[in-house]
C-alpha positions in Angstrom: -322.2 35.0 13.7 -324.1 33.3 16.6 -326.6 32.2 14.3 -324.2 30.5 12.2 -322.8 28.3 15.3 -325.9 27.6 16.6 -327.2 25.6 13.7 -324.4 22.9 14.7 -326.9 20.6 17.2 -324.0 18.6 17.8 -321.5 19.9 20.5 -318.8 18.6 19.4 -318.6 20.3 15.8 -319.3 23.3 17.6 -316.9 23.4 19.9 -314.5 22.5 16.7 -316.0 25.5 14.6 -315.5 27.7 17.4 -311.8 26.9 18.3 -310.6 26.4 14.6 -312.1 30.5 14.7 -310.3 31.4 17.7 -306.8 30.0 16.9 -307.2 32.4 13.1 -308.1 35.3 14.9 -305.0 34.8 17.9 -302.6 33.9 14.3 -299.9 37.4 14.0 -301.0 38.7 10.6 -298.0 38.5 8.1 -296.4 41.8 7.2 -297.0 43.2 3.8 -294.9 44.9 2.0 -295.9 48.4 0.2 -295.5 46.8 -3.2 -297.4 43.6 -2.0 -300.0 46.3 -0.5 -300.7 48.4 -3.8 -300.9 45.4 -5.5 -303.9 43.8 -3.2 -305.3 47.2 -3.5 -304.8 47.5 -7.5 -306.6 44.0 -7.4 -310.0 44.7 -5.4 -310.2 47.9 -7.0 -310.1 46.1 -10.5 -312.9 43.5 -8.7 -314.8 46.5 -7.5 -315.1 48.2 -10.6 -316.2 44.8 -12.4 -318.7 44.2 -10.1 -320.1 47.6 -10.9 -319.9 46.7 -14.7 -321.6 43.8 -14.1 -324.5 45.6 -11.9 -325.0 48.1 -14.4 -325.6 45.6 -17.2 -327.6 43.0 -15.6 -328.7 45.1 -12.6 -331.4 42.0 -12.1 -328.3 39.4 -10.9 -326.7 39.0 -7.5 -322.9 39.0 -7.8 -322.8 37.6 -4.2 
């Protein structure tokens, strides 16, 4: 992650970067219901499993 910061030359912007990162992290995460939960889960299990599809038939493209 340093890496990524350090390509700012400008002060400023990194200093902006930086605290806009900060004041996310510091943010309370919002509760999640167990419905709401299974259903996040349902969802990147459904993205998982395409992404393997996708592997498996074009092995030679990056998904990411």
């Amino acid at each position: 992650m340093i890496r990524f910061f350090l390509r700012f030359q400008d002060p400023s912007e990194r200093e902006w970067l930086y605290s806009r990162f900060e004041s996310a992290r510091l943010r309370p995460r919002p509760r999640l219901t167990e419905d709401k939960r299974r259903r996040l889960a349902e969802e990147m299990l459904r993205s998982q499993n395409f992404d393997n599809f996708l592997a498996t038939r074009w092995g030679y493209i990056h998904t990411f």
